[in-house]
N, C-alpha and C positions, 0 to 999 in steps of 0.2 A: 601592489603596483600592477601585477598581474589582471584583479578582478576590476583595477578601473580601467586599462586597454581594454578588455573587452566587452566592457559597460560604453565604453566610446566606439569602439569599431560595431555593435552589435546593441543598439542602447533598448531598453523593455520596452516592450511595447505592448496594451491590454489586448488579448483574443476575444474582445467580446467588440470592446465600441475602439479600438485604437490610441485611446488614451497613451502618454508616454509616461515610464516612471516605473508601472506595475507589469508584470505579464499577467496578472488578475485584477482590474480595479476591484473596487469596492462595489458598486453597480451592476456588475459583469458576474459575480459569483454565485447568484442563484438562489436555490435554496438546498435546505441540508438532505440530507440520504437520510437520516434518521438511525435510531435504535432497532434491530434485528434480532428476532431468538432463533438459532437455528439447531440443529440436532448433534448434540457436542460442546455446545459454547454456553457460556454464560449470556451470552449476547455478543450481536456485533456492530460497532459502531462504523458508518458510513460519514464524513464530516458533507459533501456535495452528492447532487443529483446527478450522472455521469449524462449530461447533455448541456449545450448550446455552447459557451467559452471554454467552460471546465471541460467539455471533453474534446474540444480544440485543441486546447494545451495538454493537457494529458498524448492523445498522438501525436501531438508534437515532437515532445520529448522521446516516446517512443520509436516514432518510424523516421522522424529527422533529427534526432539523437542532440535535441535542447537541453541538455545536461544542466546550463547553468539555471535553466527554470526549479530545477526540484528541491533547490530549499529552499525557495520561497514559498512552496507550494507544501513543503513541513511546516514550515512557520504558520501557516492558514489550518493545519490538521491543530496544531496545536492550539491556537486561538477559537478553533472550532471546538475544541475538548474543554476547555477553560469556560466558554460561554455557558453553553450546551451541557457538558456533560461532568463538571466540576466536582460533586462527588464521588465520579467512577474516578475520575480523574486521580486524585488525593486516595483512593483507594489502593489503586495500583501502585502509587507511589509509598505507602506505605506498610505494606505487604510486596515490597521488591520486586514487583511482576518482571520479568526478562523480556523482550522485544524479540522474536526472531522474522525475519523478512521471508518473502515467499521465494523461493530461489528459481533461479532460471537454469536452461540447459545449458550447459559449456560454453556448446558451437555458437547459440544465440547471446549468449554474455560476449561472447568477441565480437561478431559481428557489429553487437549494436555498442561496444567500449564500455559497459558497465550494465549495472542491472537497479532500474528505475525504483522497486520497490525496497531492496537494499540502500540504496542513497536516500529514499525517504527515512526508510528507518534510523538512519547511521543520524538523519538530521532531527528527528524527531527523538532520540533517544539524548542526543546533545542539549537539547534545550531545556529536556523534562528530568534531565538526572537518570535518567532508565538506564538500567544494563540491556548491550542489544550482544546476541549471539548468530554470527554467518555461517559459523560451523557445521551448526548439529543439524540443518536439514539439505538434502540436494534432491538433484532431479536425475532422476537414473535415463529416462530417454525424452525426446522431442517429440512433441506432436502439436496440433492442429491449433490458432488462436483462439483463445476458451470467447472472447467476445465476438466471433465472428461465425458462432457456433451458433444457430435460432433452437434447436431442440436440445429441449432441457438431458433426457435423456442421456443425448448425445454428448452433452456438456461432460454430463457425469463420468461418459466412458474413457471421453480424452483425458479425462484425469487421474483414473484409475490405476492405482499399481505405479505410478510412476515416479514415485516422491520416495524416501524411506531416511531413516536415521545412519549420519556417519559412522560409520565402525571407531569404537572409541570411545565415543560422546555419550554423557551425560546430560538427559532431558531436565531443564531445571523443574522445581514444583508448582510454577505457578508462570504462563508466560501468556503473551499477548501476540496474534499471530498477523504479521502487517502486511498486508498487497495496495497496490496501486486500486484496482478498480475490481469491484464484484459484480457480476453479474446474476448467475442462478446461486452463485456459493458452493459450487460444484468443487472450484479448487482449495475452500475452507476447509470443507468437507474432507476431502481428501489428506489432506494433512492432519488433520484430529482423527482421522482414523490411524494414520502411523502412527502418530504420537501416544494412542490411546492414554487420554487424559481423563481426570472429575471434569465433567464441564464445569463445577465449580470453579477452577482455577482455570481457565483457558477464556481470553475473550481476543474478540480480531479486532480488527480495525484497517481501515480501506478509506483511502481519500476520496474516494466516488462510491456508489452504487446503481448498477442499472435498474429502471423500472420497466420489470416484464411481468 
């Protein structure tokens, strides 16, 4: 009852051409990010290009807190894996891969009422049978928006040192490491370094990827 009020008070509407129905038409979504080997990972998968509607919606969600957009926008990760990327797909699902989300700072998890790449996961792990884990990663301090960062470099730093494993937690052996959007991969990076993983067993996945 709840999701039709506010399907009536707030009804979808496309960020690309305004179409009603979708907050993504069909039309409107572009093309993929593509496949990524990066240093640590098996590869990483980007399902969009992080521009024109897609990354409309994306800050959408983010800076005006469209919460109800982000499973729809799992549901699109997943139809992007199913198409696209079907073997990795059925691979993961068959060797247990674990889901862990890229975690936010505290203060900015309140601020913005939840944490965007978390709710992707939570939906993304709901549809595909995955175990997702919130636990075993956080963010020890705040700093700078890794997208709003031009030097790579720079990228790197703000991300450094800032992530590490909960006290307690158990790293599963084989897990999938899920953010909203990549840019240089600087925040990948960052996290398969605490994790220290085989890159064998570690692959990401990111709804978007920027092309720099």
């Amino acid at each position: 009852m709840m999701s039709l009020i506010i399907e009536w008070l707030f009804p979808k509407q496309c960020y690309g051409c305004g179409r009603m129905g979708k907050y993504l038409c069909d039309k409107c979504q572009g093309n993929g990010g593509g496949l990524v080997r990066k240093k640590g990972y098996e590869g990483i998968i980007s399902i969009f290009k992080y521009d024109g509607a897609v990354r409309k919606l994306i800050e959408s969600v983010k800076y005006e807190f469209v919460s109800e957009a982000i499973f729809e926008m799992a549901k699109l990760m997943v139809r992007g894996l199913k198409k696209d990327y079907p073997h990795i797909l059925k691979y993961w699902q068959k060797e247990k891969y674990v889901i862990l989300p890229v975690p936010l700072f505290w203060q900015r998890e309140r601020w913005r009422g939840f944490n965007q790449s978390q709710k992707l996961a939570e939906g993304v792990a709901k549809i595909l049978n995955l175990e997702i884990n919130n636990e075993i990663l956080i963010r020890k301090t705040c700093s700078g928006v890794q997208a709003k960062i031009k030097s790579r470099q720079l990228r790197r730093e703000n991300v450094d040192k800032v992530y590490e494993i909960k006290t307690g937690e158990k790293v599963p052996d084989k897990v999938i490491i899920l953010d909203d959007v990549m840019t240089s991969g600087a925040t990948l990076l960052a996290i398969q370094k605490v994790l220290k993983m085989s890159p064998d067993h570690c692959w990401g996945l990111t709804l978007a990827r920027a092309q720099r």
